[in-house]
VOLO-558842 format. One record per residue (C-alpha): residue number from 1; residue in three letters; x negated, y negated, z negated. Coordinates in steps of 0.5 Angstrom, whole numbers, plus 500, padded with zeros to 3 digits. Example, Ala and Ser with C-alpha at 12.3 -4.5 7.8 and 13.67 -1.06 7.14 Angstrom:
2
seq|type|px|py|pz
1|ALA|475|509|484 $
2|SER|473|502|486 $
***
This chain:
590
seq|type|px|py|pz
1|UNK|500|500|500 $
2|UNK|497|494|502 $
3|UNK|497|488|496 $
4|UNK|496|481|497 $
5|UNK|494|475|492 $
6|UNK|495|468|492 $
7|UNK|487|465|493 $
8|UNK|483|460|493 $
9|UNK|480|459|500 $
10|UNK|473|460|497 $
11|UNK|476|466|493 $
12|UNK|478|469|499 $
13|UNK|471|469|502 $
14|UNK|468|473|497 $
15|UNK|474|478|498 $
16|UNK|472|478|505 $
17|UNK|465|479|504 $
18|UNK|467|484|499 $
19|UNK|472|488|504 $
20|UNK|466|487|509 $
21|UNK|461|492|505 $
22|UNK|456|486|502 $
23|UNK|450|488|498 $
24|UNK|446|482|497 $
25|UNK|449|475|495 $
26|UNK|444|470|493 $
27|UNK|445|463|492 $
28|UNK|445|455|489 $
29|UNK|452|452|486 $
30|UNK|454|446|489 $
31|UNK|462|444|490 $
32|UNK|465|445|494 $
33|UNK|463|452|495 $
34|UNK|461|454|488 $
35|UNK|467|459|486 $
36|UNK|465|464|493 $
37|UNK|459|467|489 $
38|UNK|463|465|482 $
39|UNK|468|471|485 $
40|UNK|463|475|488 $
41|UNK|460|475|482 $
42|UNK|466|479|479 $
43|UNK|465|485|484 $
44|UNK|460|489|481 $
45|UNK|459|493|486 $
46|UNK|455|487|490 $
47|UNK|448|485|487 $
48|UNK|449|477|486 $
49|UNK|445|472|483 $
50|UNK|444|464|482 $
51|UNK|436|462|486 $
52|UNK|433|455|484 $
53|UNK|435|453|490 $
54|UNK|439|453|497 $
55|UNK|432|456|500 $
56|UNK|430|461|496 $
57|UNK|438|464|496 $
58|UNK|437|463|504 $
59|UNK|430|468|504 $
60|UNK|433|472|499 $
61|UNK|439|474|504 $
62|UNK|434|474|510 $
63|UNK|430|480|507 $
64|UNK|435|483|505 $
65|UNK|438|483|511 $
66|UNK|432|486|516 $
67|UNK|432|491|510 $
68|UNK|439|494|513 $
69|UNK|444|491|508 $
70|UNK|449|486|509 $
71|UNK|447|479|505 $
72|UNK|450|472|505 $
73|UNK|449|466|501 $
74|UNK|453|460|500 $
75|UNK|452|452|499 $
76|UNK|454|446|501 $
77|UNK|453|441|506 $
78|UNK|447|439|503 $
79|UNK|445|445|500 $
80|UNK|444|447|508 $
81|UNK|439|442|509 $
82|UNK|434|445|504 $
83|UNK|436|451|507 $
84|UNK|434|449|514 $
85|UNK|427|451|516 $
86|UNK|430|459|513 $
87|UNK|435|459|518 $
88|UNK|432|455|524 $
89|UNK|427|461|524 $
90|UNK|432|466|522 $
91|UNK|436|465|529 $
92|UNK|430|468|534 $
93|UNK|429|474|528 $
94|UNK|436|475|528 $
95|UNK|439|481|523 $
96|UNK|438|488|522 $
97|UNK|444|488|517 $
98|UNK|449|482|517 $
99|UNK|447|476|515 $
100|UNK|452|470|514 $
101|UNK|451|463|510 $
102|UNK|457|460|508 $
103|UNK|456|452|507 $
104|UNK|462|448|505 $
105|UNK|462|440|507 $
106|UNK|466|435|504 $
107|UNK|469|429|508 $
108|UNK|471|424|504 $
109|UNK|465|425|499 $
110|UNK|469|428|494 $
111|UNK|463|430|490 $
112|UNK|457|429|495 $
113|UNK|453|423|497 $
114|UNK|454|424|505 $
115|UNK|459|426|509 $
116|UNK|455|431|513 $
117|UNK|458|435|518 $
118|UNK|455|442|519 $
119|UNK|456|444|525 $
120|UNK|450|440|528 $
121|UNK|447|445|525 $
122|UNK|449|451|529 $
123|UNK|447|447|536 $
124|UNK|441|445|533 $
125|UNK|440|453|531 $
126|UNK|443|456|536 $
127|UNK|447|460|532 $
128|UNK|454|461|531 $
129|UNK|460|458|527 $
130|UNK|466|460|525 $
131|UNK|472|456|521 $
132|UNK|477|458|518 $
133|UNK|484|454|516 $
134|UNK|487|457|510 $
135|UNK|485|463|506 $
136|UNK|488|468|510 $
137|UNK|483|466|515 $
138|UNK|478|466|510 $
139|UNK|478|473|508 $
140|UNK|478|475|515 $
141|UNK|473|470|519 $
142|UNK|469|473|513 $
143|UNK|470|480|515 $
144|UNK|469|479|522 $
145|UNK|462|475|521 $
146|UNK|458|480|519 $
147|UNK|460|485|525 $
148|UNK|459|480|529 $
149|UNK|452|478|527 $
150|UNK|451|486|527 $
151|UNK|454|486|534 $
152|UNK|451|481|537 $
153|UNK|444|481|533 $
154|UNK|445|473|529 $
155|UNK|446|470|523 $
156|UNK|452|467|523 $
157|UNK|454|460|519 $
158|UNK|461|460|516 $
159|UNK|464|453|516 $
160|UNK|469|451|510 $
161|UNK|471|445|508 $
162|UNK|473|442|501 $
163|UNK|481|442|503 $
164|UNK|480|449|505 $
165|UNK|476|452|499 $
166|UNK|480|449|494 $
167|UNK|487|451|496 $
168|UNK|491|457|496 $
169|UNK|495|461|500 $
170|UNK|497|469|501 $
171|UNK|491|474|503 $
172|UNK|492|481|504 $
173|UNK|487|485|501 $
174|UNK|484|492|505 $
175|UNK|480|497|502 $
176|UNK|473|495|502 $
177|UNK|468|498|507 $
178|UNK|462|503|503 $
179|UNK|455|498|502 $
180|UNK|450|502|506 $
181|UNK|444|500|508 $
182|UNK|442|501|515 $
183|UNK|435|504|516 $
184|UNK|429|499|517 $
185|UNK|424|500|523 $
186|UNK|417|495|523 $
187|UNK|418|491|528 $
188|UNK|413|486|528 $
189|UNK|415|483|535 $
190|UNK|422|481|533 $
191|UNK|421|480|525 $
192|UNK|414|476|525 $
193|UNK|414|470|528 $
194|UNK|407|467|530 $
195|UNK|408|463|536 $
196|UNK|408|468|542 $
197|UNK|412|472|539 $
198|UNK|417|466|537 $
199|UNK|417|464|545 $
200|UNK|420|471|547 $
201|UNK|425|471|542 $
202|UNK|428|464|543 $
203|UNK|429|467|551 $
204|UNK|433|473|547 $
205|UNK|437|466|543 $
206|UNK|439|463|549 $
207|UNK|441|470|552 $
208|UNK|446|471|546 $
209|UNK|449|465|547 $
210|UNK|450|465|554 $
211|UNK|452|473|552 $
212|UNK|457|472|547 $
213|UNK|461|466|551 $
214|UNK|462|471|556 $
215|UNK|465|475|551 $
216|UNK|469|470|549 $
217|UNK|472|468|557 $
218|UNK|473|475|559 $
219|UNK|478|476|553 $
220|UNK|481|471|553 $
221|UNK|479|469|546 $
222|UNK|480|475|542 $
223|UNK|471|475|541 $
224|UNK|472|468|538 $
225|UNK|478|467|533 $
226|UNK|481|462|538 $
227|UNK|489|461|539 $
228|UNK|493|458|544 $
229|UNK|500|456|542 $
230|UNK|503|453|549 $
231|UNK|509|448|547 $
232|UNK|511|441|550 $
233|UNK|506|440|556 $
234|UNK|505|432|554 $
235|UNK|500|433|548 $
236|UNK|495|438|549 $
237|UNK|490|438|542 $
238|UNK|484|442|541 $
239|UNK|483|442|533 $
240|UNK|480|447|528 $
241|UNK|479|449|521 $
242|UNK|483|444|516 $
243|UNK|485|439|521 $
244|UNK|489|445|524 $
245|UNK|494|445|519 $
246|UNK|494|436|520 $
247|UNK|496|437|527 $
248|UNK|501|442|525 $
249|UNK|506|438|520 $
250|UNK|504|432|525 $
251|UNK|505|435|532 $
252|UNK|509|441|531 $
253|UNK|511|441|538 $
254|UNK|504|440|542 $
255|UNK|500|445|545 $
256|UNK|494|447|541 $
257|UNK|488|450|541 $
258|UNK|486|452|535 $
259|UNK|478|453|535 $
260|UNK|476|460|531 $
261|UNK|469|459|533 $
262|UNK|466|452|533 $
263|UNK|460|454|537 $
264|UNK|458|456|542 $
265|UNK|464|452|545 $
266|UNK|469|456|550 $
267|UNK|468|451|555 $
268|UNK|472|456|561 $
269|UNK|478|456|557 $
270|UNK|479|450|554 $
271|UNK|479|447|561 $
272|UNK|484|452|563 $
273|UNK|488|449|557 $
274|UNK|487|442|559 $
275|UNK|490|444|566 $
276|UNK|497|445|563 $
277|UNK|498|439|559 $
278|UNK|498|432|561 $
279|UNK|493|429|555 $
280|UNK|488|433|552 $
281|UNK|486|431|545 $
282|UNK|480|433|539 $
283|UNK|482|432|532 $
284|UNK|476|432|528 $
285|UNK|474|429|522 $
286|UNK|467|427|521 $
287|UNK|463|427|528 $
288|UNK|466|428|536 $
289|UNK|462|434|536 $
290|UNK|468|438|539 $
291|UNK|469|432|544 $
292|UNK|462|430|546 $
293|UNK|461|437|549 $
294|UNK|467|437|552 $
295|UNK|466|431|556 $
296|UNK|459|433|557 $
297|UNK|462|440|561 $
298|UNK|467|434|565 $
299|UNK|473|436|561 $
300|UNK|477|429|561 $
301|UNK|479|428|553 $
302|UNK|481|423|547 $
303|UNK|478|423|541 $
304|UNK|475|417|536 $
305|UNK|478|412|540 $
306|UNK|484|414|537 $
307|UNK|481|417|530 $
308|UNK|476|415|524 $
309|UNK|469|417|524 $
310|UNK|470|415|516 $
311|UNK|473|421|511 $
312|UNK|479|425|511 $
313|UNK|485|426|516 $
314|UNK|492|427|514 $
315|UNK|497|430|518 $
316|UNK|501|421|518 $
317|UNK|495|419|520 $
318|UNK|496|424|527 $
319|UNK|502|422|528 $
320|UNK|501|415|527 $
321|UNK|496|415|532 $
322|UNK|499|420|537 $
323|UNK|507|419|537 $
324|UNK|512|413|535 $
325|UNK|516|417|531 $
326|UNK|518|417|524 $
327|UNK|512|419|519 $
328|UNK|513|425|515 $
329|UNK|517|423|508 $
330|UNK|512|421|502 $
331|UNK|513|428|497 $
332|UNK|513|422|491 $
333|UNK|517|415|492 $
334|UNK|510|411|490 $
335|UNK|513|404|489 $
336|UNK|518|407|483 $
337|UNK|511|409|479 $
338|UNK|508|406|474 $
339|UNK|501|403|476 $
340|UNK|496|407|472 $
341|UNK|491|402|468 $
342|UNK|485|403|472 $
343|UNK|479|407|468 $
344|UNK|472|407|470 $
345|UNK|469|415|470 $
346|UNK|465|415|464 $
347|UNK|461|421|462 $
348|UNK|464|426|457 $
349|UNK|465|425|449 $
350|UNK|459|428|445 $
351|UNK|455|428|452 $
352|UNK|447|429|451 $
353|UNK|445|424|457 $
354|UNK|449|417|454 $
355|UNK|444|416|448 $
356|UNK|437|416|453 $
357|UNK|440|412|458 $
358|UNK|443|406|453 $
359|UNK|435|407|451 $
360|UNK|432|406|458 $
361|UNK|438|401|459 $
362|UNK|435|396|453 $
363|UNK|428|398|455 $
364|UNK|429|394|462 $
365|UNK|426|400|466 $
366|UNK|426|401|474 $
367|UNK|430|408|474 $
368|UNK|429|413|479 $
369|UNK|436|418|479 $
370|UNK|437|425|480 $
371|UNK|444|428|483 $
372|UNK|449|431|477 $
373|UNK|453|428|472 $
374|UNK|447|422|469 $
375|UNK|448|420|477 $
376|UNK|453|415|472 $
377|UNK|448|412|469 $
378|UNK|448|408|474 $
379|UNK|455|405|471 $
380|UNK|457|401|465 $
381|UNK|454|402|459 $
382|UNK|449|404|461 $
383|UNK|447|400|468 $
384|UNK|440|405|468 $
385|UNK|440|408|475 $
386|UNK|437|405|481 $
387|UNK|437|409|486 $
388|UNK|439|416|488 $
389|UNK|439|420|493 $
390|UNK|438|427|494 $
391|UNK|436|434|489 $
392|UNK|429|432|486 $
393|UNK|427|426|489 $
394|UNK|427|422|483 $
395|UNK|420|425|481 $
396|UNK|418|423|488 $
397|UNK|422|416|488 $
398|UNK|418|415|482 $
399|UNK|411|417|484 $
400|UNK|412|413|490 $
401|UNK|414|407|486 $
402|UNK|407|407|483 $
403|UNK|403|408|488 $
404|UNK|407|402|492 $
405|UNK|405|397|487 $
406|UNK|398|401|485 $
407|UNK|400|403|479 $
408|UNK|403|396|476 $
409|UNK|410|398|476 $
410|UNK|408|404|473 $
411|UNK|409|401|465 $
412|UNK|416|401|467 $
413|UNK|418|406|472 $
414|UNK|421|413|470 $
415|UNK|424|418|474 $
416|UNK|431|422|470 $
417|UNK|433|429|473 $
418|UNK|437|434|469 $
419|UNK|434|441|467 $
420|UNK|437|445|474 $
421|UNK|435|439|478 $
422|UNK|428|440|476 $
423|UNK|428|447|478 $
424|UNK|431|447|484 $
425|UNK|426|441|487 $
426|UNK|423|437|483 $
427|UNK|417|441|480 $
428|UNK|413|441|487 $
429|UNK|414|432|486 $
430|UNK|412|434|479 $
431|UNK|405|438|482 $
432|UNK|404|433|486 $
433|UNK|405|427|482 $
434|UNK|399|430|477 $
435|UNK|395|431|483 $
436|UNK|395|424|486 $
437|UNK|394|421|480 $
438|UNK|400|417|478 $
439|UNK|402|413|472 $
440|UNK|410|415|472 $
441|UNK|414|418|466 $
442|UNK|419|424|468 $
443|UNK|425|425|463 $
444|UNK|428|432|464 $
445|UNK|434|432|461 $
446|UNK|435|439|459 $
447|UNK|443|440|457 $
448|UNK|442|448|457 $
449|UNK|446|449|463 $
450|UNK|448|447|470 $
451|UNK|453|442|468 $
452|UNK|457|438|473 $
453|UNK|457|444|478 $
454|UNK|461|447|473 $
455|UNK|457|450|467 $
456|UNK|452|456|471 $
457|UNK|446|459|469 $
458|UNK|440|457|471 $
459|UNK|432|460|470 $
460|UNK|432|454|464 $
461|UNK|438|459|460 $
462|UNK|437|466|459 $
463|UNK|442|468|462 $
464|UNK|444|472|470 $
465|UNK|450|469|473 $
466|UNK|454|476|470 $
467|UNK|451|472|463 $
468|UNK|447|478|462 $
469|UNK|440|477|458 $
470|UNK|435|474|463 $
471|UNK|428|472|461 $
472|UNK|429|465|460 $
473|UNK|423|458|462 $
474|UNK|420|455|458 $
475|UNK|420|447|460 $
476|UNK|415|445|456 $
477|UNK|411|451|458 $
478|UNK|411|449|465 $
479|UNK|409|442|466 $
480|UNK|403|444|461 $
481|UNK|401|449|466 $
482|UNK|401|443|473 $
483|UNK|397|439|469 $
484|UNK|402|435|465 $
485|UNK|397|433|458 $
486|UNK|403|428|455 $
487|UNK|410|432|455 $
488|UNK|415|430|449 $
489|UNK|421|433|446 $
490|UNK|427|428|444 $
491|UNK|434|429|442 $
492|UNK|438|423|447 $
493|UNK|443|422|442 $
494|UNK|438|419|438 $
495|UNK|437|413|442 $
496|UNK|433|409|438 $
497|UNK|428|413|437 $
498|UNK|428|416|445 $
499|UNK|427|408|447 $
500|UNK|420|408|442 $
501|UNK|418|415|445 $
502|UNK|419|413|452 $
503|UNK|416|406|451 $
504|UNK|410|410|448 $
505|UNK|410|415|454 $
506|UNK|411|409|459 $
507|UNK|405|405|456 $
508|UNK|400|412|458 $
509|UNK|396|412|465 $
510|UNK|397|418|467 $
511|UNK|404|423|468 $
512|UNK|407|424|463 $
513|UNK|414|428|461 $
514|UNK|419|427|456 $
515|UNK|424|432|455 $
516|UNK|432|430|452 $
517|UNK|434|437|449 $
518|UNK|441|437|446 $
519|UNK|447|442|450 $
520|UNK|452|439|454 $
521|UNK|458|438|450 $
522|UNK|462|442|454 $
523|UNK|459|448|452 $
524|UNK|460|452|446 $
525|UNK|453|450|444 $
526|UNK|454|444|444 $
527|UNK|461|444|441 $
528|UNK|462|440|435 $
529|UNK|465|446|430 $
530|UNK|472|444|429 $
531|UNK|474|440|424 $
532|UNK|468|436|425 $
533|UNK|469|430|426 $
534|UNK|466|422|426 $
535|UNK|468|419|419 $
536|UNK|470|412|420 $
537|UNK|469|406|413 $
538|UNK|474|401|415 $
539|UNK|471|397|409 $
540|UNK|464|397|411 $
541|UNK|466|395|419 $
542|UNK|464|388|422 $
543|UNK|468|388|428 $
544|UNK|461|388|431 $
545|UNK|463|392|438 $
546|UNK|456|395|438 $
547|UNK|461|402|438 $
548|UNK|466|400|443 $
549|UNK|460|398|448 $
550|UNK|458|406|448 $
551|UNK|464|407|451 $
552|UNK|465|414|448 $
553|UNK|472|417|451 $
554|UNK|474|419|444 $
555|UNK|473|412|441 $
556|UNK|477|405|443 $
557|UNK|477|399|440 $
558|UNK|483|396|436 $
559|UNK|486|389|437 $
560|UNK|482|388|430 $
561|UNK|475|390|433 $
562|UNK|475|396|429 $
563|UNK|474|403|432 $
564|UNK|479|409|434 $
565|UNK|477|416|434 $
566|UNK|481|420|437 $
567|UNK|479|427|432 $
568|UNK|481|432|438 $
569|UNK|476|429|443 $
570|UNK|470|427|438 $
571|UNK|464|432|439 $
572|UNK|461|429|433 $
573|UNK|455|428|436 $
574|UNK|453|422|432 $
575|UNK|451|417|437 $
576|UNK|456|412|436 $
577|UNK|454|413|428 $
578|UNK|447|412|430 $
579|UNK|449|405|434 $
580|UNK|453|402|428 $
581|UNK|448|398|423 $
582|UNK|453|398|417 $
583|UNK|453|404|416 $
584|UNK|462|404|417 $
585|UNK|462|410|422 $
586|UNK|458|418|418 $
587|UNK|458|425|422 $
588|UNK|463|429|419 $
589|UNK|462|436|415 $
590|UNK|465|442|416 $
***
């Protein structure tokens, strides 16, 4: 008897790969794609695993496959970036046993620092890209991947998007496959790639493409997922993926070509599309990637004169620009709804990070941030960051700012990266920082978890991703062994005393690295124990606001300037009693 659930995109993923017969997952967090290997995780019978980052997970799943099992690694947009030298390099090898990488993008920005759009990176790998609408198509674009890349000797990209990940729909489940692994042969000529074996192979790369697109012709589609849905004449759209579902609520009665497989196009087909409708058009979000190359092959379409490069779609959007009848009926009247008072993000009461950044912010110091949930110091109160750009560039960011000013801004530049982040890439800055002589001060703030993906294990915890016991880093440790003489331990909430350690280490000519330890207060060890909670003296308070100005969300300010806490909220950290100069405000006891 065949079941069905009720799944998220990413979930569905994982039960493809499951389905598939997958035996090796490895991969770095990052949302939108992070519940895929949280799922695969609950598959005992598939080996999984948390890597430091993007690239490693990439070079586990390529071993795994020339070795014969079927291996898949999962991140987001930009994770794919640090991914990237792998996965070029892994197209002229192809696979032994099936090879998939899921990246996730996230237009709109959610929870990303760029908009990337990923299938740039199957034309410039020349490898193919499938992208599912909902989770049905999730499970079995999966499933489908990985015989494909075993029939057709490729990686395969699976393209996911952060409306597709995270919303559910029905997918019925199968039976999984058995998790063999096929026999390996030595096979220096396809698997090594010094130059003169690479020029043979990249023949085969452009050989398979021109191959899968015959394919793909001569069966009218069924090789690349793709659909046709002949309707009213007028309006032809070509769509994949999330904008699928747009163009259906907004268009129910056009002509669609729904792409399964977004690269390599189906040039012969979509032009055979475009002879039965009067106007053909592309939706995409992000980039006119689907447009572009159908202009190139001489088929005559719309597409961004008529949309935005900027964001996310919506199916108004699409009827907006497309027809003049009346847009689809607003789910709420928003004009009857009480105005929200506006509130801006704020990190979580009891955070570690809050007490250091309220130090470098007194100290006047030129930060260089990293990517996580401090990325917020950048905002009130703390107005610490001034820069952020990608996973582990703080520690390079600082080091150049040293050099740039040869060594005078060094008294006053530090980088900030969380423990994660400094394991997935900002060791090599650290070595190379050390070795080049500079003057910066690093502060690696060691929460004891991976905290704004949603509290996974890394190398720093002690624990696998099946929250086994596993051998455990030793930060301090580490540095020592690069070369690092000067490396201090704080706790953050104790800002003052993070503000003199930081100013001593600051003052110092050489590298040196401060580590801020206190667990996130979102997990159990760092949880207050309940019934703890900051104590308030009202007779001993001032009205100074010194309190409120840390912008705790579990303490306000009353009319009267004295502090409200909100004892379900409160993680008795203790900043806000290290801040206050009167002693009004005491950490609680049990």
């Amino acid at each position: 008897i065949l079941m069905k659930e009720i799944l998220l995109g990413n979930e569905a993923v994982a039960r493809g790969a499951y389905e598939a017969g997958v035996k090796v997952v490895s991969s770095y967090p990052g949302t939108p794609s992070t519940e895929i290997t949280e799922t695969i995780a609950n598959y005992k019978e598939i080996y999984c695993e948390w890597a430091p980052n993007e690239k490693v997970g990439a070079e586990v799943a390529i071993g795994a496959s020339i070795r014969g099992a079927r291996s898949m690694t999962c991140m987001k947009h930009v994770g794919l970036n640090v991914a990237a030298d792998p996965l070029f390099t892994v197209s002229y090898t192809g696979v032994n046993g099936g090879l998939v990488f899921c990246v996730a993008d996230d237009p709109g920005m959610h929870s990303s620092q760029n908009e990337q759009d990923s299938r740039n990176y199957a034309r410039a790998a020349k490898i193919p890209m499938f992208e599912p609408s909902d989770s049905e198509e999730c499970k079995v674009f999966t499933k489908y991947a990985f015989d494909f890349s075993e029939k057709y000797d490729t990686p395969v990209l699976l393209r996911l998007h952060t409306r597709v990940s995270h919303s559910r729909s029905i997918v019925e489940l199968s039976e999984p496959l058995p998790r063999l692994v096929k026999d390996y042969k030595k096979d220096v000529a396809k698997n090594v790639m010094m130059p003169a074996m690479a020029i043979k192979r990249h023949v085969v790369v452009e050989d398979r493409t021109q191959k899968i697109v015959s394919d793909v012709v001569s069966d009218g589609g069924k090789t690349g997922l793709h659909s046709i849905e002949i309707n009213d004449s007028q309006i032809g759209i070509v769509t994949a993926g999330a904008t699928y579902q747009y163009v259906r609520d907004a268009l129910p009665s056009a002509s669609v070509f729904k792409l399964g497989m977004v690269w390599p196009l189906p040039i012969d087909l979509i032009k055979n599309f475009a002879s039965k409708v009067d106007r053909l058009i592309v939706v995409e979000e992000l980039d006119p990637f689907i447009e572009t190359e159908l202009k190139a092959n001489g088929i005559e379409c719309e597409g961004k004169k008529l949309f935005t490069l900027l964001g996310e779609y919506s199916a108004r959007m699409i009827r907006s620009a497309l027809t003049d009848l009346p847009l689809p009926e607003l789910g709420i009247e928003t004009g009857k709804l009480p105005i929200a008072p506006s509130r801006p993000p704020v990190l979580c009461a009891g955070c570690p990070h809050k007490g250091l950044f309220l130090a470098l912010h007194r100290l006047n110091a030129q930060v260089m941030g990293d990517i996580g949930c401090y990325t917020l110091g950048a905002l009130p109160p703390m107005q610490a960051v001034d820069a952020c750009i990608c996973m582990g560039a703080s520690v390079g960011m600082a080091h150049g700012f040293d050099k740039a000013t040869d060594g005078e801004d060094s008294k006053k530049t530090v980088a900030v990266i969380g423990d994660s982040t400094f394991m997935h890439s900002g060791i090599t800055n650290l070595l190379n920082a050390v070795y080049n002589e500079s003057s910066m001060t690093l502060i690696i703030l060691d929460n004891s978890i991976t905290g704004m993906t949603g509290h996974q294990q890394n190398p720093a915890t002690g624990m696998n991703i099946r929250l086994d016991k596993a051998p455990q880093l030793d930060l301090e440790k580490l540095c020592e062994s690069l070369g690092v003489n000067s490396i201090k331990v704080v706790d953050p909430v104790d800002t003052f005393t993070c503000e003199k350690v930081i100013k001593e280490e600051m003052s110092k000519n050489e590298v040196s690295v401060v580590i801020a330890r206190r667990p996130c207060a979102l997990i159990p060890t760092g949880r207050a124990k309940k019934g703890v909670n900051v104590i308030f003296d009202t007779d001993k308070c001032k009205s100074c606001g010194a309190c409120g100005r840390v912008m705790c969300p579990a303490l306000v300010m009353g009319e009267d300037r004295k502090p409200i806490i909100d004892l379900e909220a409160c993680n008795n950290c203790g900043l806000c009693v290290n801040v206050c100069k009167f002693d009004a405000l005491a950490k609680g006891e049990e």
